[in-house]
LUMFIZA-720803 format. One record per residue (C-alpha): x, y, z; residue number from 1. Coordinates in steps of 0.02 Angstrom, whole numbers, plus 50000, padded with zeros to 5 digits. Last residue first. Example, Ala and Ser with C-alpha at 12.3 -4.5 7.8 and 13.67 -1.06 7.14 Angstrom:
LUMFIZA-720803
+-------+-------+-------+-----+
:    c1 :    c2 :    c3 : num :
+-------+-------+-------+-----+
: 50684 : 49947 : 50357 :   2 :
: 50615 : 49775 : 50390 :   1 :
+-------+-------+-------+-----+
END
This chain:
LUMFIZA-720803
+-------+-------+-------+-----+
:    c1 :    c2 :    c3 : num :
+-------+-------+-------+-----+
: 47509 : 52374 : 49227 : 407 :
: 47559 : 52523 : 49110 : 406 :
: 47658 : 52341 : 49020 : 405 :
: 47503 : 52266 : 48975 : 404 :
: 47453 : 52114 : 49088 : 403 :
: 47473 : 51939 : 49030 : 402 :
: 47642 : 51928 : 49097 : 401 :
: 47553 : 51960 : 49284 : 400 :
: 47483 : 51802 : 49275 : 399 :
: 47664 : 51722 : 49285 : 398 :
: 47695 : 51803 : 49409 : 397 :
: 47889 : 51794 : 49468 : 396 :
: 47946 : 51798 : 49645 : 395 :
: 48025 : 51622 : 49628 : 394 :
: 48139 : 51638 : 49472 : 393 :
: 48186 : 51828 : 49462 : 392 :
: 48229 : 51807 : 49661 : 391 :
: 48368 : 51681 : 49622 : 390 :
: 48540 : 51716 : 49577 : 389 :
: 48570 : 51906 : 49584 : 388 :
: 48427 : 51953 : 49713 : 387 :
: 48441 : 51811 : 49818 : 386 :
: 48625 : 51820 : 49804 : 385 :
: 48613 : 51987 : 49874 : 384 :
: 48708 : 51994 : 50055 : 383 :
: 48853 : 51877 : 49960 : 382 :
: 48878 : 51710 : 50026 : 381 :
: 48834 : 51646 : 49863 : 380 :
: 48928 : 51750 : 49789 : 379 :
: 49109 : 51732 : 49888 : 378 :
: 49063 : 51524 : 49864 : 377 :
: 49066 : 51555 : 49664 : 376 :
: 49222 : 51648 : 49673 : 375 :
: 49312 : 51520 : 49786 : 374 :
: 49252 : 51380 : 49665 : 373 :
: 49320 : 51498 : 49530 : 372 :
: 49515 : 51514 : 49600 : 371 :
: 49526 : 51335 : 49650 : 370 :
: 49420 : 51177 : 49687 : 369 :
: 49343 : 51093 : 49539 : 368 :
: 49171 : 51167 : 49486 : 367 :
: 49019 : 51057 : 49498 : 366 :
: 48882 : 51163 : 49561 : 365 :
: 48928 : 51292 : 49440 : 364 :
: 48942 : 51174 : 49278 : 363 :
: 48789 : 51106 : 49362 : 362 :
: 48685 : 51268 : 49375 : 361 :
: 48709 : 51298 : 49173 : 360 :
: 48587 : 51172 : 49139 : 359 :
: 48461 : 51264 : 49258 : 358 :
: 48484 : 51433 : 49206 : 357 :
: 48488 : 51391 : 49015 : 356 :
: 48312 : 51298 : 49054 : 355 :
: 48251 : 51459 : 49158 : 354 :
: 48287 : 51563 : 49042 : 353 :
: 48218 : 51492 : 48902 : 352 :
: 48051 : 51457 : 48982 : 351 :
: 48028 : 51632 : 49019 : 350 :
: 48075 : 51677 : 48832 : 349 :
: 47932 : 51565 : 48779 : 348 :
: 47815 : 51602 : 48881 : 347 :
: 47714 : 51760 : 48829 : 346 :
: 47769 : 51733 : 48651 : 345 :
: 47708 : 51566 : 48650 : 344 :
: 47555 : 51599 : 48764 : 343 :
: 47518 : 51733 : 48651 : 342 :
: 47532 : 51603 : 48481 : 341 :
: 47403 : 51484 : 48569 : 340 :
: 47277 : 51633 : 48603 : 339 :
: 47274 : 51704 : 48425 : 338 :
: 47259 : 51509 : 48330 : 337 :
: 47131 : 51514 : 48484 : 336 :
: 47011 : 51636 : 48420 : 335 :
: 47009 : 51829 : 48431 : 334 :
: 46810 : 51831 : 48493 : 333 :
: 46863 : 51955 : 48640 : 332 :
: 46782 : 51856 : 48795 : 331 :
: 46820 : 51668 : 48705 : 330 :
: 47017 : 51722 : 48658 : 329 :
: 47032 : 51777 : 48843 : 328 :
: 46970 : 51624 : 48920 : 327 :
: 47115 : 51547 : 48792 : 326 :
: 47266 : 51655 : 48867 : 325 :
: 47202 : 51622 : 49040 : 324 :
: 47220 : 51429 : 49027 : 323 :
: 47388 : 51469 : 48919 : 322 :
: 47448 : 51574 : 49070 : 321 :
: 47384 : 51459 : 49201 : 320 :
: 47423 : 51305 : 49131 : 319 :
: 47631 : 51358 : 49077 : 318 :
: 47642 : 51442 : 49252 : 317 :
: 47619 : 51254 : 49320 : 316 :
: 47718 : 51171 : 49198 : 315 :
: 47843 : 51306 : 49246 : 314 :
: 47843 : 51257 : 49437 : 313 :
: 47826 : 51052 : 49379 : 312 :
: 48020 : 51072 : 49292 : 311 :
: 48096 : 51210 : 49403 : 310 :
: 48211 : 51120 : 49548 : 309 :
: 48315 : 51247 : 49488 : 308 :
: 48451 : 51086 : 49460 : 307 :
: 48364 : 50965 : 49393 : 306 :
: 48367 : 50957 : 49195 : 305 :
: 48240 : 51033 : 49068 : 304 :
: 48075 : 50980 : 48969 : 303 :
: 48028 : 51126 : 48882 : 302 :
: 47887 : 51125 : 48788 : 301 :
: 47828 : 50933 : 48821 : 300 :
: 47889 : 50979 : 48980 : 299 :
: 47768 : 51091 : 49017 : 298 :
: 47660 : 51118 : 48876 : 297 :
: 47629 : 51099 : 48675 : 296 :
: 47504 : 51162 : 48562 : 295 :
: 47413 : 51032 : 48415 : 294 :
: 47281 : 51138 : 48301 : 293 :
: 47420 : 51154 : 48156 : 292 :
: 47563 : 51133 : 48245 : 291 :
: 47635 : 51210 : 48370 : 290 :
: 47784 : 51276 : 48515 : 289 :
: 47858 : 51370 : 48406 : 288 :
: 48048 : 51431 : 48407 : 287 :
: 48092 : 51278 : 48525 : 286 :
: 48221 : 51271 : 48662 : 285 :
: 48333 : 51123 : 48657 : 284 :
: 48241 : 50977 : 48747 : 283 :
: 48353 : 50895 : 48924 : 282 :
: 48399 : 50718 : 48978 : 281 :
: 48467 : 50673 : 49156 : 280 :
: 48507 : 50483 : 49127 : 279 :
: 48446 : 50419 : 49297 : 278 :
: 48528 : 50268 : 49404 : 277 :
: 48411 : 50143 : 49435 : 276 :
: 48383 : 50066 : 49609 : 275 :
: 48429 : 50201 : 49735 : 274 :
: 48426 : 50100 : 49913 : 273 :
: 48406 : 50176 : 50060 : 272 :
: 48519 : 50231 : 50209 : 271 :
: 48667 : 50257 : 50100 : 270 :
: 48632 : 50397 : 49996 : 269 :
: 48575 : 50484 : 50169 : 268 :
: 48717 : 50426 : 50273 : 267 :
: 48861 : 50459 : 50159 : 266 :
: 48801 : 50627 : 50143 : 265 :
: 48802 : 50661 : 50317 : 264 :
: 48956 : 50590 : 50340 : 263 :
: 49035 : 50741 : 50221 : 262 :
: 49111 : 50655 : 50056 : 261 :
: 49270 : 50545 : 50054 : 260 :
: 49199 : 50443 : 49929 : 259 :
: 49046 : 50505 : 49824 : 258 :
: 49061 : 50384 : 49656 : 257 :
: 49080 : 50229 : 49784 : 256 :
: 48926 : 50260 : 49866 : 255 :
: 48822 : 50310 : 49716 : 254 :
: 48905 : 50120 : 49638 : 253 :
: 48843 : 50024 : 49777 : 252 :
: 48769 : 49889 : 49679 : 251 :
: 48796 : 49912 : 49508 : 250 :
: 48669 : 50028 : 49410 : 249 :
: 48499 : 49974 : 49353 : 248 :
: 48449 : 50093 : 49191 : 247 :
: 48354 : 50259 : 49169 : 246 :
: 48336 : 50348 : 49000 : 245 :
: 48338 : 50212 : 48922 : 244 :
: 48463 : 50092 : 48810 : 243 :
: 48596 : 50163 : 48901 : 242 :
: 48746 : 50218 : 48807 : 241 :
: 48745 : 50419 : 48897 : 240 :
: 48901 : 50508 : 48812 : 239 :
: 49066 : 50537 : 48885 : 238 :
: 49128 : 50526 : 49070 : 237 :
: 48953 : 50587 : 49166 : 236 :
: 48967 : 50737 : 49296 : 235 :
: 48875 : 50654 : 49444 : 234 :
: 48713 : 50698 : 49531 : 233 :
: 48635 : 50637 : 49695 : 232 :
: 48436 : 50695 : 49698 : 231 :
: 48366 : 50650 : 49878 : 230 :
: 48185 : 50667 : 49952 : 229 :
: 48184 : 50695 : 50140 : 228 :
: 48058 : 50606 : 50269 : 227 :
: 47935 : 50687 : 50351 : 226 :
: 47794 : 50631 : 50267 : 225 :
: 47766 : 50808 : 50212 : 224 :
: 47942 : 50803 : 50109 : 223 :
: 48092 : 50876 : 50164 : 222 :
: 48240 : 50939 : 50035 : 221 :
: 48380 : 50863 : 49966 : 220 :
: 48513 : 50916 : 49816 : 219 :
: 48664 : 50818 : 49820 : 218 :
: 48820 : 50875 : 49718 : 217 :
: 48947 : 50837 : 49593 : 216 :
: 49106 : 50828 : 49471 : 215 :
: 49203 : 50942 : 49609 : 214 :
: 49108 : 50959 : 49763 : 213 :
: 48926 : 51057 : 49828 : 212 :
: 48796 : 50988 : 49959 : 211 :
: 48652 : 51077 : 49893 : 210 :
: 48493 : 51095 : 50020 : 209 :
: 48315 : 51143 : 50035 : 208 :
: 48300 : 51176 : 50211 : 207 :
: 48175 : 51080 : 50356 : 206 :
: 48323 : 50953 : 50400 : 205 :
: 48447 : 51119 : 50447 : 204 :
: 48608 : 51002 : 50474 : 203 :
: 48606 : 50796 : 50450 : 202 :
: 48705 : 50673 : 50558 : 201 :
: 48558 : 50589 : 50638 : 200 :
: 48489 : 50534 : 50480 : 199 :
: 48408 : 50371 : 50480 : 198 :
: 48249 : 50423 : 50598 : 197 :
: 48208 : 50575 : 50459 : 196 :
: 48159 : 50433 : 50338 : 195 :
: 48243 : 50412 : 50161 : 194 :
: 48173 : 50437 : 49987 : 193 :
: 48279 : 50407 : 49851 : 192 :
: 48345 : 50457 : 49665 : 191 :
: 48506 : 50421 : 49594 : 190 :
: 48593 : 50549 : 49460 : 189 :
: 48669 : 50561 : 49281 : 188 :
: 48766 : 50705 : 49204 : 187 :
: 48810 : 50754 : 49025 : 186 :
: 48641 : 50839 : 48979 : 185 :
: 48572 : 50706 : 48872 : 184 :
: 48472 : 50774 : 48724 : 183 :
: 48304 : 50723 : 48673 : 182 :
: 48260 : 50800 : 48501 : 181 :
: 48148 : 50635 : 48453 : 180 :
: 48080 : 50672 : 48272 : 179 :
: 47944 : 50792 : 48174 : 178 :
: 47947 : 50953 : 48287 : 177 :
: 47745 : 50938 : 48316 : 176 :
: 47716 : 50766 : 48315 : 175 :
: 47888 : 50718 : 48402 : 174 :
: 47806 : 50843 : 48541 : 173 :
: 47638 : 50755 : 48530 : 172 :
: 47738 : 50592 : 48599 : 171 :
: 47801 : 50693 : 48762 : 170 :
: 47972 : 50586 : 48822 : 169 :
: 47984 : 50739 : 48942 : 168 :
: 47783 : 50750 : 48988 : 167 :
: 47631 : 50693 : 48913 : 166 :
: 47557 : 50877 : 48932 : 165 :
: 47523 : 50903 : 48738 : 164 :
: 47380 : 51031 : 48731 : 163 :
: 47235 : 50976 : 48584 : 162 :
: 47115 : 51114 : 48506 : 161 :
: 46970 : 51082 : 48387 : 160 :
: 46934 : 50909 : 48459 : 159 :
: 46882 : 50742 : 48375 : 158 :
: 46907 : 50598 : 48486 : 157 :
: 46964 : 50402 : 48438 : 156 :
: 46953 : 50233 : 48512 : 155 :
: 47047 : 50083 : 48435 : 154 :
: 47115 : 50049 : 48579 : 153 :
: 47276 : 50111 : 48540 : 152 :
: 47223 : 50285 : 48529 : 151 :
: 47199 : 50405 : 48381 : 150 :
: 47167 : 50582 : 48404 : 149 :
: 47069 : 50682 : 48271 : 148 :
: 47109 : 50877 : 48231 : 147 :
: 46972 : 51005 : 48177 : 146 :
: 46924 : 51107 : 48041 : 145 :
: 47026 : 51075 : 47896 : 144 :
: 47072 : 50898 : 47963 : 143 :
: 47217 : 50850 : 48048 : 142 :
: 47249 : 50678 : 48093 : 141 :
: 47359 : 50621 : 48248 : 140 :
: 47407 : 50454 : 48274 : 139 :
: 47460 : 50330 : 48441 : 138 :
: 47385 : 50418 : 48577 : 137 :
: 47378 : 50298 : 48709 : 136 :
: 47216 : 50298 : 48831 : 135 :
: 47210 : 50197 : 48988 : 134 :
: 47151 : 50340 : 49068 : 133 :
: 47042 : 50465 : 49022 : 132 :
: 46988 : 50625 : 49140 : 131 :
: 46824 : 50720 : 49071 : 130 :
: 46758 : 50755 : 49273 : 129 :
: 46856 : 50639 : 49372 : 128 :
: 46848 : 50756 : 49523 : 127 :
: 46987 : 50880 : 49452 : 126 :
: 47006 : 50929 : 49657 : 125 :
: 47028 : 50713 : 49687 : 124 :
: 47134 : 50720 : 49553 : 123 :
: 47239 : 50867 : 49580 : 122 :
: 47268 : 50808 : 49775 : 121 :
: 47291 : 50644 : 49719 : 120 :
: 47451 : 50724 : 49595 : 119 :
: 47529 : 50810 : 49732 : 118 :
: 47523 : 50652 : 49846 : 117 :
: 47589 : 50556 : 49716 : 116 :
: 47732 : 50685 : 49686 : 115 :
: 47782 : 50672 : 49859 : 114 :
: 47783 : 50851 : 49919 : 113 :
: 47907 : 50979 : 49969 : 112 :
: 47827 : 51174 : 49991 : 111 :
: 47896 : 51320 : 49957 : 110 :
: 47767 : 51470 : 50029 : 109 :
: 47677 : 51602 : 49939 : 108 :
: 47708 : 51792 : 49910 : 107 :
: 47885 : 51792 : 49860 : 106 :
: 47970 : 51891 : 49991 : 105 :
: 47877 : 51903 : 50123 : 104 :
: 47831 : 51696 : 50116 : 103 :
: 48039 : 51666 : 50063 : 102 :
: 48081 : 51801 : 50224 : 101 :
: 47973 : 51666 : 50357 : 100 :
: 48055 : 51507 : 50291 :  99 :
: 48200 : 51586 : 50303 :  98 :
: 48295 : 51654 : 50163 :  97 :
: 48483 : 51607 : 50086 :  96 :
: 48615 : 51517 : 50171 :  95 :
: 48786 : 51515 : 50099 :  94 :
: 48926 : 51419 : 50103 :  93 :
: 48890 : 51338 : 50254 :  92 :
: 49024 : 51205 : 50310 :  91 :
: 49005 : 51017 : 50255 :  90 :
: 49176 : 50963 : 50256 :  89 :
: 49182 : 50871 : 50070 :  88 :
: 49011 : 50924 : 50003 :  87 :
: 49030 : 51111 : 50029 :  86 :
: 48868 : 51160 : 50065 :  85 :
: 48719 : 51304 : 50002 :  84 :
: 48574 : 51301 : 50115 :  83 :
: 48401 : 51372 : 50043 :  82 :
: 48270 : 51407 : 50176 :  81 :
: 48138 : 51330 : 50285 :  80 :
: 48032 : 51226 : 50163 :  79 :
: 47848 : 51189 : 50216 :  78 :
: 47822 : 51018 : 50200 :  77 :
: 47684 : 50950 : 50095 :  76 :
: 47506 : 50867 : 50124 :  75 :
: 47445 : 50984 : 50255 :  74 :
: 47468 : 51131 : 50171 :  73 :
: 47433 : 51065 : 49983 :  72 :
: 47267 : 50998 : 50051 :  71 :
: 47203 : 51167 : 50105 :  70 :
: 47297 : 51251 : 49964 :  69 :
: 47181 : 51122 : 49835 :  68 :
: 47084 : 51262 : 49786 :  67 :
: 47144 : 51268 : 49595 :  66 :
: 47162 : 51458 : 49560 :  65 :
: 47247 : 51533 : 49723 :  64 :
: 47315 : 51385 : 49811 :  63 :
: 47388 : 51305 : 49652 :  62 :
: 47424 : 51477 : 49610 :  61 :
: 47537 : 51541 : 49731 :  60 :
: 47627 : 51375 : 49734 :  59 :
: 47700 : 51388 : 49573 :  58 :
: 47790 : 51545 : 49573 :  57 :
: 47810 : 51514 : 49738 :  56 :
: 47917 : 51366 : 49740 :  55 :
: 47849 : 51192 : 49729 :  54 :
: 47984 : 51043 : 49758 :  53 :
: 47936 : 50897 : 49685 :  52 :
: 47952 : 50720 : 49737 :  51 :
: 47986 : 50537 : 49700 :  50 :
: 47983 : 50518 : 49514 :  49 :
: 47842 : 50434 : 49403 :  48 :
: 47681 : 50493 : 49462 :  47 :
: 47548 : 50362 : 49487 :  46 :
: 47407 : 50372 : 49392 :  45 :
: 47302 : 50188 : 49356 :  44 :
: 47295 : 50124 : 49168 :  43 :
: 47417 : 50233 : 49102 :  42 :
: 47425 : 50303 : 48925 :  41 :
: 47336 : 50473 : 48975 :  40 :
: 47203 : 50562 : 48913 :  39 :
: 47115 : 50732 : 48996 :  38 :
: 46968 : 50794 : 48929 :  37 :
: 46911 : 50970 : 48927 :  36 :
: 46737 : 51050 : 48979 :  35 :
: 46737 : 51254 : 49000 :  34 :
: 46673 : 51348 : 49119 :  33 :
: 46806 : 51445 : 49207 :  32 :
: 46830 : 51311 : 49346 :  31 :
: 46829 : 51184 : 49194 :  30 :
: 46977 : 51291 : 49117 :  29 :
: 47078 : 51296 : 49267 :  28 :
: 47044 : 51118 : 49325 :  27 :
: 47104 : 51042 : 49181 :  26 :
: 47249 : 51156 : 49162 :  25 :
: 47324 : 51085 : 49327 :  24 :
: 47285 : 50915 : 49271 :  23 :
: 47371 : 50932 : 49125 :  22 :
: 47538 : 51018 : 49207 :  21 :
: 47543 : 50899 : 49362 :  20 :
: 47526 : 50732 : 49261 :  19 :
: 47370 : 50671 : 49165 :  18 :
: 47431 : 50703 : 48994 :  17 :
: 47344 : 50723 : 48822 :  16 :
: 47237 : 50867 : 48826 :  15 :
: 47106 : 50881 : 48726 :  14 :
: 46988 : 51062 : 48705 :  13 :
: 46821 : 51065 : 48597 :  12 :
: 46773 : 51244 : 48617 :  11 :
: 46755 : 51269 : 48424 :  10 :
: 46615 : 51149 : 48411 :   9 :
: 46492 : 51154 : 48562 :   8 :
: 46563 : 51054 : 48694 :   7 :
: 46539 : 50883 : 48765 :   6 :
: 46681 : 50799 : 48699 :   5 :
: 46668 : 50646 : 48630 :   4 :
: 46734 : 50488 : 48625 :   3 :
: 46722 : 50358 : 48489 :   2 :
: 46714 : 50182 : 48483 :   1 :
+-------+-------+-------+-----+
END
C-alpha cells in the first residue's frame, strides 16, 4: 500500500499526531489552502488525560483561526480567576483577575475543557479531510528530495515536509535527537474528575485554583460539564522506578500523602477515585528542533511539567506560528528549510521560558513553611503579581512574533 498526498511535489506536508497541536495545524494550513495528512497510532481518538486548561494565548486563536469558538464556548467553562491557597487552613493567599479583568486584560477568555471534548471539537472542524488513524510510524527514510514514513501496516507516504505532533513520548523526537531524553521532574501526581454535587466544602468553584503546602499542592479548575478537573502533586523521595510513566498506586495512598490538609481538599481527592499515579516527566530544551526534512512540535519540542497549566497553550502557538511561518515561505518563494528554521528561532526561546517557568513553579509551590513561604505569599498578594508572575504568559501573541520589530 501506499498513501499519498494530494499535493504537487514540494507542498507535500505529514504530520504525525492527531492530538490538540496536529489537529490544530491541520486546520490552519487546509484553511489556507493547503492539503496535509494527519497519522496517528490509535485506532479511535480519545485524548489521554482528563482536561486542559486554555489560556488566552491559546484561546484567542482557536476562536480566531480555527472557528470552533462557537463550540469552544459552550463546550468549556469559562474560568473566573486565579486563587492562590494555603493547603493546610485554606485562607487566600492571593487572588488574581476576574473573569471579567483576564478578557480586558488578555484579549480572550480561559476556558476548562475535557480534553475529549476539545479534541471532537477539532475533529469534527478538521472534518476528516487527510486524517489517518490506525497508523504507527515505525521508520523514517530520507531521500535527497523527500522523506518516506514507514507504518506498521506495511503502508508507507512520501512527503517533502513531516511535523512531529505525537506528543511527550513523541517517536519522531528520538528520530531527530537520536535516543529517549525523557527526564522525570522529581514529583508525581493523581489525576480525577469529580462532580460539583460532591463538594460542598469548596471556595470560588468557577476559579483556577492552587491549594499550596510543604512537599505539595492541588491545582483544580471547572470543566464545561460542570464538574472540576484535579491535578494533586507530591515532591517524589528519589528517582521515579516505575516501569512507565504512570503506574497503579496503593489504595488510598493520595489520601494518606495529604493528611491534615484543608477539608476541602480531602473531599475532592477523596470523592473519586485516581487510579494510576503519574510520573511527571519533562524534555530538556533543544538547540534545533530538526532533521533533515523531519520538524518537531508541541510537546514533541518541548514537552514540560504541570504547573503553568502551559503544555496544549504552546502546542497551540507552536501551529499557528509554524502554520504561518510556511504560508509565508510559499508567498516569498524562500522554501521551507527557511520557514522551519524561523519557527525555531521564533519559538524557541518562548518555549524555554515557559518550560524553566513551569519546573521551577513546584520548588515555589512546594516551599516548607518559614522565612521564604512568607516571601512567596507577600508576592502573590502583591497589587502586581499579574504583571511580575503571569501576564508575559497569557497576554502574549504568538502571531505577533512574526512581525518585524517597527510593528
Amino acid at each position: 500500500m501506499h498513501t499519498t498526498i494530494n499535493q504537487p511535489r514540494g507542498r507535500r506536508i505529514a504530520i504525525i499526531g492527531a492530538g490538540i497541536s496536529g489537529l490544530t495545524l491541520a486546520i490552519e494550513l487546509r484553511r489556507r489552502g493547503l492539503e496535509p495528512l494527519v497519522f496517528d497510532r490509535v485506532a479511535e481518538l480519545r485524548e489521554v488525560g482528563a482536561a486542559v486548561a486554555l489560556s488566552a494565548n491559546a484561546t484567542r486563536y482557536l476562536i480566531e483561526r480555527t472557528g470552533i469558538g462557537a463550540g469552544l464556548a459552550t463546550a468549556a467553562a469559562s474560568v473566573d480567576g486565579l486563587v492562590f491557597r494555603d493547603g493546610r487552613d485554606g485562607r487566600v493567599i492571593g487572588r488574581v483577575s476576574s473573569r471579567e479583568e483576564y478578557q480586558a486584560t488578555c484579549g480572550a477568555p480561559y476556558y476548562g475543557i475535557h480534553r475529549a471534548d476539545l479534541q471532537k471539537l477539532l475533529v469534527d472542524r478538521l472534518g476528516g479531510e487527510g486524517l489517518h488513524l490506525s497508523k504507527a510510524c515505525e521508520r523514517i527514510e530520507e531521500t535527497s528530495d523527500a522523506v518516506r514514513l514507514h507504518f506498521t501496516d506495511g503502508d508507507a507516504v512520501e512527503a517533502d515536509l513531516v511535523i512531529g505532533a505525537d506528543g511527550a513520548r513523541s517517536t519522531l523526537r528520538r528520530h531527530v535527537v537520536g535516543y529517549d531524553d525523557a527526564q522525570f521532574s522529581g514529583c508525581s501526581g493523581w489525576r480525577g474528575i469529580v462532580s460539583p454535587e460532591a463538594l460542598a466544602d469548596l471556595p470560588d468553584p468557577e476559579a483556577i485554583q492552587f491549594w499550596m503546602g510543604p512537599g505539595g499542592h492541588l491545582l483544580h479548575y471547572p470543566i464545561g460539564s460542570g464538574e472540576q478537573n484535579y491535578l494533586l502533586v507530591r515532591r517524589h523521595d528519589g528517582p521515579w522506578e516505575g516501569p512507565a510513566w504512570a503506574t497503579a498506586d496503593e489504595e488510598g495512598a493520595h489520601l494518606k500523602a495529604f493528611e491534615g490538609w484543608h477539608p476541602a481538599v480531602q473531599q475532592m481527592i477523596g470523592a473519586a477515585p485516581t487510579g494510576d499515579r503519574w510520573a511527571l516527566f519533562q524534555r530538556p530544551p533543544l538547540h534545533q528542533w530538526s532533521r533533515g526534512r523531519v520538524t518537531l512540535m508541541g510537546d514533541a519540542a518541548h514537552a514540560l511539567v504541570p504547573h503553568h497549566g502551559q503544555g496544549a497553550n504552546q502546542s497551540i502557538e507552536d501551529a499557528i506560528v509554524l502554520a504561518d511561518c510556511l504560508i509565508q515561505s510559499l508567498e516569498d518563494g524562500s522554501g521551507w528549510d527557511a520557514a522551519r528554521q524561523r519557527y525555531q528561532d521564533v519559538r524557541i526561546e518562548r518555549t524555554r521560558k515557559v518550560q524553566i517557568a513551569s519546573a521551577t513553579t513546584a520548588d515555589v509551590l512546594h516551599l516548607p513553611d518559614g522565612e521564604r513561604a512568607d516571601a512567596r505569599n507577600a508576592r502573590l498578594a502583591a497589587p502586581d503579581a499579574w504583571e511580575r508572575h503571569l501576564g508575559w504568559i497569557h497576554e502574549f501573541q504568538a502571531a505577533r512574533s512574526l512581525q518585524p520589530a517597527s510593528a
